[in-house]
Every structure is written in C-alpha cells, then in structure tokens.
C-alpha positions as CSV (number, residue, x, y, z in Angstrom):
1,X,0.0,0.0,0.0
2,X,1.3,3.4,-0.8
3,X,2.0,5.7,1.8
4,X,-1.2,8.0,-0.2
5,X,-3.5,5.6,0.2
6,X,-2.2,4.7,3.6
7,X,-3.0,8.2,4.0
8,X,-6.8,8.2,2.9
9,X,-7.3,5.0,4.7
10,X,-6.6,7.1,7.7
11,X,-9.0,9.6,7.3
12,X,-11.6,7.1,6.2
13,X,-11.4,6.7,9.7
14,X,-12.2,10.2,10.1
15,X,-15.3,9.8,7.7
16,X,-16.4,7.3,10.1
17,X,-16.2,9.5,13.0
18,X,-18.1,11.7,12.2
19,X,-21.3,9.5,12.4
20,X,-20.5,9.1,16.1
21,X,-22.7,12.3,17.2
22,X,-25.7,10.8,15.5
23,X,-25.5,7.5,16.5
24,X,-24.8,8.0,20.3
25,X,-27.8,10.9,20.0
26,X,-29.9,7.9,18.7
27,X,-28.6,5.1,21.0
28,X,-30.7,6.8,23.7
29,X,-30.3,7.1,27.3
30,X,-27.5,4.3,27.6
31,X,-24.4,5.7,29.8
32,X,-21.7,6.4,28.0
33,X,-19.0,3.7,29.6
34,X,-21.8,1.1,28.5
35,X,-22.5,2.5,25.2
36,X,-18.3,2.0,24.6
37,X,-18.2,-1.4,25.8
38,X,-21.2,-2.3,24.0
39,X,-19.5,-1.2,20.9
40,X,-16.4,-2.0,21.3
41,X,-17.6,-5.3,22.2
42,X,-19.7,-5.1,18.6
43,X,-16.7,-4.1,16.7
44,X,-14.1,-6.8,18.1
45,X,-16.2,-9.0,17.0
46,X,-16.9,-8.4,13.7
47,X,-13.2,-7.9,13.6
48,X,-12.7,-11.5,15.1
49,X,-15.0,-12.9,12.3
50,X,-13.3,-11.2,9.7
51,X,-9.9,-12.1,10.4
52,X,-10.8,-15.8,11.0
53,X,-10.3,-17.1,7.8
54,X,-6.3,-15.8,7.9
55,X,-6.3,-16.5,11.7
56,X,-6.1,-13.0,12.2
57,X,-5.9,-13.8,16.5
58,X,-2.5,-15.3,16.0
59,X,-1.4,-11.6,15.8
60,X,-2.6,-10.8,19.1
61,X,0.8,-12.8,20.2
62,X,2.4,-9.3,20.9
63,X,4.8,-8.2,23.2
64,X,3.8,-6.3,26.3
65,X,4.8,-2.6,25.2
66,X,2.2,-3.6,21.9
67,X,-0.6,-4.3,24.0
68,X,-0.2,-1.6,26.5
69,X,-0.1,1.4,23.5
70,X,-3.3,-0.2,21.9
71,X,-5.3,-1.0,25.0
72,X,-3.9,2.1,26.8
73,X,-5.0,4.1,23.4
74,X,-8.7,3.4,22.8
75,X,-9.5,2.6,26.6
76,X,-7.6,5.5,28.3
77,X,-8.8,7.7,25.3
78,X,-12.4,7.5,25.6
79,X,-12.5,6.6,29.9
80,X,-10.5,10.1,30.3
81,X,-12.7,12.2,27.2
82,X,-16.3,11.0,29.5
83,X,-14.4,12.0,32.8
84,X,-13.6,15.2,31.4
85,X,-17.6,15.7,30.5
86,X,-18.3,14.8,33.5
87,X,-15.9,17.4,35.2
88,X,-16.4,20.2,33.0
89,X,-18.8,21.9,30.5
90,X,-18.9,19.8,27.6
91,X,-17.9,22.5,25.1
92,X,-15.0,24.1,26.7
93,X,-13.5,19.5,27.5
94,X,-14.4,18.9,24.3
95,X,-12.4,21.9,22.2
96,X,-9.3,20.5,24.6
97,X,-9.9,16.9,23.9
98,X,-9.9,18.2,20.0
99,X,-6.5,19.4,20.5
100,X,-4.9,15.6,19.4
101,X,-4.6,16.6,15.7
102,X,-2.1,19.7,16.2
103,X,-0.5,17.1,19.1
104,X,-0.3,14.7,16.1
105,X,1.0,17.0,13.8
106,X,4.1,18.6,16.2
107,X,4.9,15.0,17.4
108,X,4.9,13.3,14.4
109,X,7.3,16.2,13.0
110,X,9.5,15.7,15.6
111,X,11.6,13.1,13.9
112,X,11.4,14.4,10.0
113,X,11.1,18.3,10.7
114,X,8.3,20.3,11.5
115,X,7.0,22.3,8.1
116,X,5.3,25.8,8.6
117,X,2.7,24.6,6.4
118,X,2.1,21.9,8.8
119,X,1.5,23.8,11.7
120,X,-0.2,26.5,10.0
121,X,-2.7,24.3,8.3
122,X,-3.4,22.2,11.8
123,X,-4.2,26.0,13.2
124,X,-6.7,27.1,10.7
125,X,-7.9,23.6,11.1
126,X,-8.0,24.4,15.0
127,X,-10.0,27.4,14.5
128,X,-12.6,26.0,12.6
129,X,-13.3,23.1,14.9
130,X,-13.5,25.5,17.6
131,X,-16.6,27.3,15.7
132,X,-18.2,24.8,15.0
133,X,-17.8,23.1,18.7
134,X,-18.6,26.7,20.4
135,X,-20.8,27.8,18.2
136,X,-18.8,30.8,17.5
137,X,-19.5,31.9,21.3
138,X,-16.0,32.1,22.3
139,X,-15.3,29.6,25.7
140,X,-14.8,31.0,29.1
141,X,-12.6,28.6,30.7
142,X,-13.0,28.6,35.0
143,X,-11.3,27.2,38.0
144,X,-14.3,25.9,39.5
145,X,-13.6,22.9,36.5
146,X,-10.0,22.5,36.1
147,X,-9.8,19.0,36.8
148,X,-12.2,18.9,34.3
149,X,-10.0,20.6,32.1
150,X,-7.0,18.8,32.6
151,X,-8.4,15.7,32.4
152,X,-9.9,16.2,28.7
153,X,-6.1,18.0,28.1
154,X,-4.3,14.6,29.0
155,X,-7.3,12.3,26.7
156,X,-5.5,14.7,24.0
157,X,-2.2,13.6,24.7
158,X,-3.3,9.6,25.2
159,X,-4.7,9.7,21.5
160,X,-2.0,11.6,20.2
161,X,0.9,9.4,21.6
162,X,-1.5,6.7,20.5
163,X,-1.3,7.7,17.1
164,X,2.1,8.6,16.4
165,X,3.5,5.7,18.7
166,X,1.9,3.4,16.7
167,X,4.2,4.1,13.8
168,X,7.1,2.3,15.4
169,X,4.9,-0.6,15.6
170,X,4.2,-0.8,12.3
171,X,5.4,-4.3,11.7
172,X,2.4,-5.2,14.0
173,X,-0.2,-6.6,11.3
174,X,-3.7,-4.6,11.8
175,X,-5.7,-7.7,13.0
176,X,-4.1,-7.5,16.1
177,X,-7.1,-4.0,16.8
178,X,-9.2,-6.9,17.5
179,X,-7.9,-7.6,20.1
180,X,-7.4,-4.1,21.9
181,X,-11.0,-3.5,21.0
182,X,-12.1,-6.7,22.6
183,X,-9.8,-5.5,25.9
184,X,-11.1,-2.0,25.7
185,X,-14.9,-3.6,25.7
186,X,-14.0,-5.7,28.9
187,X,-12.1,-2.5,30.8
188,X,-14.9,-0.5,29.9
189,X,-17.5,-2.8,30.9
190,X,-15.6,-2.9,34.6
191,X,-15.9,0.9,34.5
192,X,-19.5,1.0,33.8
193,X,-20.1,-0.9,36.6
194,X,-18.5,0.5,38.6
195,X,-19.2,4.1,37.6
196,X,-22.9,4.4,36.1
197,X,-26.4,2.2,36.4
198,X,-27.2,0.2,33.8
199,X,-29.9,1.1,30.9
200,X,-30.5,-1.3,28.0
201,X,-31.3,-0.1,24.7
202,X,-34.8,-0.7,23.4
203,X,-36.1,-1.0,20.0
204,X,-34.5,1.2,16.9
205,X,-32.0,2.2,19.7
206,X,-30.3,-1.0,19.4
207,X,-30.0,-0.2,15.6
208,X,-27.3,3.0,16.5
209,X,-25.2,0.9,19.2
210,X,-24.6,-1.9,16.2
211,X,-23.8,1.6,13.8
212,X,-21.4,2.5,16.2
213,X,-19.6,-0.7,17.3
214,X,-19.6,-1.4,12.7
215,X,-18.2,2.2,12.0
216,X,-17.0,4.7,14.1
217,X,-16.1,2.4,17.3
218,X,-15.2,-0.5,14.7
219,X,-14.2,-0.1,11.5
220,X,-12.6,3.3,12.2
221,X,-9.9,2.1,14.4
222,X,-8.6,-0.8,11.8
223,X,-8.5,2.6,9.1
224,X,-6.8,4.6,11.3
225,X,-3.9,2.2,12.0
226,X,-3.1,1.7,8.8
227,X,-3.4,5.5,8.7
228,X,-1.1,6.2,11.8
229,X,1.7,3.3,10.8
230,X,2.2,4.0,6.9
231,X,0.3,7.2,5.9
232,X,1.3,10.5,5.9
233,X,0.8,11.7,10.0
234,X,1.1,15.4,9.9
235,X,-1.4,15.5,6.7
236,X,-3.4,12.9,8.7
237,X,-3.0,15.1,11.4
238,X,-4.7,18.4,10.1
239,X,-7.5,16.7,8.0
240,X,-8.7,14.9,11.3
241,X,-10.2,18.8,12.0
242,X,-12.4,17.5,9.5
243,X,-14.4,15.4,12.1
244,X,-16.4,17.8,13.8
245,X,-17.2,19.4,10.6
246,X,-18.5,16.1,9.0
247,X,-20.5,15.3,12.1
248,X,-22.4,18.3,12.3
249,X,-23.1,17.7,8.1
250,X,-24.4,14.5,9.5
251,X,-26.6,16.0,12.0
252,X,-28.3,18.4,9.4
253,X,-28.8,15.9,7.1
254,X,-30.6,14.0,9.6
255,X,-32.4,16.6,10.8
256,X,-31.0,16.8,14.0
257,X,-29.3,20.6,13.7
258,X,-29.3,23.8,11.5
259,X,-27.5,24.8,9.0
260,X,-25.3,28.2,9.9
261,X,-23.2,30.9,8.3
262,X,-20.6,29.4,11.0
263,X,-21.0,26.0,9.9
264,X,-20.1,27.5,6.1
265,X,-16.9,29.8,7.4
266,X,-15.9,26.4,9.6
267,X,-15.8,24.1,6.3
268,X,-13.5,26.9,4.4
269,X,-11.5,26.9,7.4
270,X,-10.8,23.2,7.8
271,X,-10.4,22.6,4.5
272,X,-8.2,25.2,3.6
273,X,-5.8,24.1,7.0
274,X,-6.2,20.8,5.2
275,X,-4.9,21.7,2.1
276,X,-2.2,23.5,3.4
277,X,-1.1,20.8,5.3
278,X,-1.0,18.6,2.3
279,X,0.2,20.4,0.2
280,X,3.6,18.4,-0.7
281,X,1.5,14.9,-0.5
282,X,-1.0,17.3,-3.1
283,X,1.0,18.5,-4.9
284,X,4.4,16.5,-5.4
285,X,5.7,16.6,-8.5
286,X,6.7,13.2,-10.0
C-alpha cells in the first residue's frame, strides 16, 4: 500500500467519526461507559469474524509494550474524554480533547522536521473546529472545573501518543485492533459498573449501538492504524479537524441541527488548513 492511500485510509477513519454524534444521539439514554463497551464489544467481534479465515488472533501474540499502547490508546482515550464531561462543560472538554490533531502533527514532525505549512494548516484547522464546537460563542474557561480541564487535556495527549507511537509498531499486522478493542470492551464494561447504572437499549436504539460498534467504534480504528503506521501523520493530522465538521453535516442531514453561516466559514477553514497541510502529498511533482 502506498503511503497516499495509507494516508486516505486514515481519514476514512475520520469519515467514520463523524457518524459518532448521530448514532450516540440515537442510541438513547444508555451511559456512555456502557454504550463503549457495547460497541467495542460489537466491533471486536466483527473484527474477530473477519480475520478468521487468515487466523487474524495469531497476531494478538504481541509483546507487552504492543498491547499496552493499543489498550492504553482506545481505553484511556475515551475513559478520560467522559471524565472530562463529567468534570467540566462539555464545550470548553471537548475543544481541549480536539486538540490531538495539532499534538499529532508537532509530534509526528519531531523526527522528519516540523514544516510551517504543517503547523499552520493544523491551526486554521483548529479554528474551525472550535466554531463549530462553540458555536462561535467564544469559551470562558473557569477554575471551578479545572480538573475537568486537565483531564480532557491529557485524553488529547493519550490519542495523540496513540497515534504517532503506533508508527514504530508498524510491523504489527492490523488484526491485532481486535484484540485491543475486545480488551477496551471488557475494561470498559468494569468501568461502567463500577461508575454508572445500567440502561438497555430498546427497539431502533439497538440499531445505532450496532452503527457505532460497525463504524466509528469499529471499522474506524482498523482505518486509522493503517493510517497512523504508513500514511502520511502530519497530513493525517490536520485533516482529522475535518471530524467535527463532517458530524455536524451528519446531523443536518438527519435533521437533528441547522445549517449556519458558522457551519459554512468552519468548512472553508478546515479545509483550507487541510490543504495546506498537504500540500507536498497534493502537490508532489513526479
């Protein structure tokens, strides 16, 4: 695989995110932790069944370090993001959280250079997530939640390290997800319990938790390692500002939110970073 489409298999996974919003809106009034083992549960399975015919488990046989950067990534990602809501307005944990692409694109630079394009795209791209996730109401960040704060801060840094880390695995074949996203579904399941009550999903609400353990808490995360070990990560990087962007799309299309002027200066934004970003994978000359 070239390192291009490595690249686009990456943000496929983006894609994917960005039906997380509407899924989780229409998975009801299940508690988050549950929701996440549910469908991490959903998508380490289909992952199981579609390895089986190349006995995609034997790559679980991983060394310790392996399994502690993939668990540690997808569990210690999404435990610390809920904390943070918990802890601290959603907009103002969530704009932190959202900080992982820039983290992605100065970490992965570390080791090959850090382009001003780069950083300049993953800025713009910064500014228009943030309209879109504070509605262009500025945030007022307080005290009163700075554990809050801090905790959403360090879920950045988990799924950046995740991300970039992951690249000096890279002779670690992809199957072995399946197996961090079976562990995540078991560690998150021991959360829930021991965190939230339990509410089951009725009717059409069961439909969104299989959505979300086939694409965005499935699918996603085998995309996004092929993405993270042999794409292009600071390119990667700067087009993941594309997620919130895509999800509020989503949302308007289902009818679930309203289009805005903001939501039209946010997509120039975004893409433009984007662009930028990529410009030498965009625009190499052969």
């Amino acid at each position: 695989m070239t390192r291009n489409m490595a690249t686009l298999a990456g943000f496929g996974a983006v894609v994917l995110w960005a039906t997380l919003a509407l899924f989780t809106t229409l998975s009801g009034a299940v508690p988050p932790l549950q929701l996440l083992a549910m469908s991490f549960a959903i998508g380490g399975t289909l992952g199981l069944i579609a390895g089986a015919r190349r006995r995609g488990w034997r790559s679980w046989r991983q060394p310790w370090p392996v399994w502690a950067l993939g668990v540690g990534g997808l569990f210690g990602y999404h435990l610390l993001y809920v904390l943070a809501l918990r802890w601290a307005p959603a907009v103002q944990a969530s704009l932190i959280a959202y900080l992982w692409p820039l983290m992605i694109v100065l970490l992965a630079s570390l080791g090959t250079g850090l382009r001003a394009h780069h950083l300049i795209g993953a800025l713009i791209g910064l500014a228009g997530a943030a309209l879109i996730v504070t509605g262009g109401q500025g945030i007022a960040l307080s005290g009163e939640y700075a554990i809050g704060y801090a905790t959403a801060l360090v879920a950045a840094v988990f799924w950046a390290g995740y991300s970039v880390l992951s690249r000096r695995f890279a002779q670690v074949p992809t199957d072995a997800v399946t197996g961090f996203c079976l562990a995540t579904a078991a560690l998150a399941t021991v959360a829930h319990l021991a965190l939230e009550q339990t509410v089951w999903p009725s009717g059409t609400e069961w439909m969104a938790v299989v959505g979300l353990g086939t694409g965005p808490v499935g699918l996603a995360f085998f995309l996004w390692d092929i993405g993270v070990k042999r794409g292009d990560l600071p390119v990667l990087g700067a087009a993941s500002y594309a997620a919130p962007l895509l999800s509020t799309i989503v949302l308007i299309a289902a009818g679930q939110a309203e289009a805005t002027w903001l939501i039209g200066l946010a997509s120039v934004l975004i893409t433009g970073g984007a662009i930028l970003a990529a410009r030498d994978m965009l625009f190499r000359r052969s």
